[in-house]
C-alpha positions as a Markdown table, in Angstrom:
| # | Residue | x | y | z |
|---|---|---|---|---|
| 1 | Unk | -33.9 | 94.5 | -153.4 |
| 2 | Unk | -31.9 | 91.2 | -153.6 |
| 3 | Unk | -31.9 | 89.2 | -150.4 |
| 4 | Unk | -28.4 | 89.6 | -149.3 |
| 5 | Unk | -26.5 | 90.2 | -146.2 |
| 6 | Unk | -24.5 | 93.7 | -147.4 |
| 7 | Unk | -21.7 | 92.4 | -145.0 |
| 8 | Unk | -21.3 | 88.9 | -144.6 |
| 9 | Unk | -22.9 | 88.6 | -148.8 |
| 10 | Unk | -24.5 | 85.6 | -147.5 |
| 11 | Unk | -27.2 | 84.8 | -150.1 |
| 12 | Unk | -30.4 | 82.0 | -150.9 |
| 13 | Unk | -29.0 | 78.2 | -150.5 |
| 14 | Unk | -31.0 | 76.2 | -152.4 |
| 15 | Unk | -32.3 | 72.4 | -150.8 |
| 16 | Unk | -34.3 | 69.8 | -150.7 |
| 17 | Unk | -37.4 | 69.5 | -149.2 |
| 18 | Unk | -37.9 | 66.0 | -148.0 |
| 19 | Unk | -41.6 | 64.1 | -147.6 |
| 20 | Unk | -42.1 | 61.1 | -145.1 |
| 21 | Unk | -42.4 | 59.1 | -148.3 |
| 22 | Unk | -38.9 | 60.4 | -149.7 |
| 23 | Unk | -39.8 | 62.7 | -152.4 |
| 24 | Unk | -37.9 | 65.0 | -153.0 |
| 25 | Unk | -38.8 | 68.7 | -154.0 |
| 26 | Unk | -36.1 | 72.2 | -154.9 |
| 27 | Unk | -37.0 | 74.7 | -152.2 |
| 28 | Unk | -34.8 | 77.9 | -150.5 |
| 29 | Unk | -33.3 | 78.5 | -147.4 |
| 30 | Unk | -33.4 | 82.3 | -146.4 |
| 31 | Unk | -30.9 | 83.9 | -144.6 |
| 32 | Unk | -32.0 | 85.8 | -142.2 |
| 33 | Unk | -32.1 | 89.5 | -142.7 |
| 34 | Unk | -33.0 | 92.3 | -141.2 |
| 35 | Unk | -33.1 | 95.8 | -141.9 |
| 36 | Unk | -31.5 | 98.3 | -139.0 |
| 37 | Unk | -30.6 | 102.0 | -138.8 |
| 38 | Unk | -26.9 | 101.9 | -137.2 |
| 39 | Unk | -25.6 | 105.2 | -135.8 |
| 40 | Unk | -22.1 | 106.4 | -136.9 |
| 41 | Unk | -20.8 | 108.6 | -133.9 |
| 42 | Unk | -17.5 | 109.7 | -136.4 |
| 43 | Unk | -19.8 | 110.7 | -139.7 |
| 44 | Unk | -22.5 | 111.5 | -137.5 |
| 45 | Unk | -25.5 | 110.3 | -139.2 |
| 46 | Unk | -27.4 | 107.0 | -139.4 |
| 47 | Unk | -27.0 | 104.4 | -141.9 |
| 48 | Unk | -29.6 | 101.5 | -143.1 |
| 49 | Unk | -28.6 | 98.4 | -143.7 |
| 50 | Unk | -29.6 | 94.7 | -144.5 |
| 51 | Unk | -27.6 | 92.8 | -142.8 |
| 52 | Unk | -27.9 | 89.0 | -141.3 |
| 53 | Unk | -28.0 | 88.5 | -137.9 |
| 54 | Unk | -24.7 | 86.8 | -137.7 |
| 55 | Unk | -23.7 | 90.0 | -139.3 |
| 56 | Unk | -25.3 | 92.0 | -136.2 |
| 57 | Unk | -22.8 | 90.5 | -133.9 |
| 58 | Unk | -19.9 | 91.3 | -136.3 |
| 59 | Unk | -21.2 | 94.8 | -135.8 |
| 60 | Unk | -21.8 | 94.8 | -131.9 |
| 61 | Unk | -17.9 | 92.9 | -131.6 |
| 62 | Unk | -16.1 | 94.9 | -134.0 |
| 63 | Unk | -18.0 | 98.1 | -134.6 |
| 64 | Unk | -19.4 | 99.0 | -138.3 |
| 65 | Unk | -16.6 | 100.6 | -139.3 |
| 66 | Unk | -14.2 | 97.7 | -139.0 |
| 67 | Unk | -16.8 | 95.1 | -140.4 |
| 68 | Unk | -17.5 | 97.1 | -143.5 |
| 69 | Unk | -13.4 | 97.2 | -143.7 |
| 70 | Unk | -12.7 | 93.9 | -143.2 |
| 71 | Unk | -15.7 | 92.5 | -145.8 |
| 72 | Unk | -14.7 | 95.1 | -148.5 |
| 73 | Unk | -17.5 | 97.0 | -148.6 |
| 74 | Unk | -17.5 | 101.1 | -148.3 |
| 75 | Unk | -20.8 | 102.9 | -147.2 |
């Protein structure tokens, strides 16, 4: 499973990991994901996401429905 938000598509960034001395070394920055059931009241079932937690407050403002809508995405 790739790490991306399924809303928000917010992916790996990649940066650079800076020493004291000012060497500089590739590493990546995670978004962070998590993985929660959301109930849809309308369809009456649950669905499981991966979603970001910037993502999760889409959700909890607009509701799932509207979120997926306004993204792109259908379930």
């Amino acid at each position: 499973m790739s790490r991306r938000c399924c809303i928000t598509g917010k992916k790996p960034m990649v940066a650079n990991h800076v020493s004291h001395a000012h060497n500089k070394t590739k590493r990546r920055q995670l978004p962070n994901l998590q993985t929660k059931r959301i109930w849809l009241p309308d369809e009456g079932r649950w669905v499981r996401l991966r979603v970001s937690a910037r993502a999760l407050r889409t959700i909890d403002k607009k509701g799932l429905k509207a979120a997926m809508r306004d993204a792109g995405v259908r379930l």
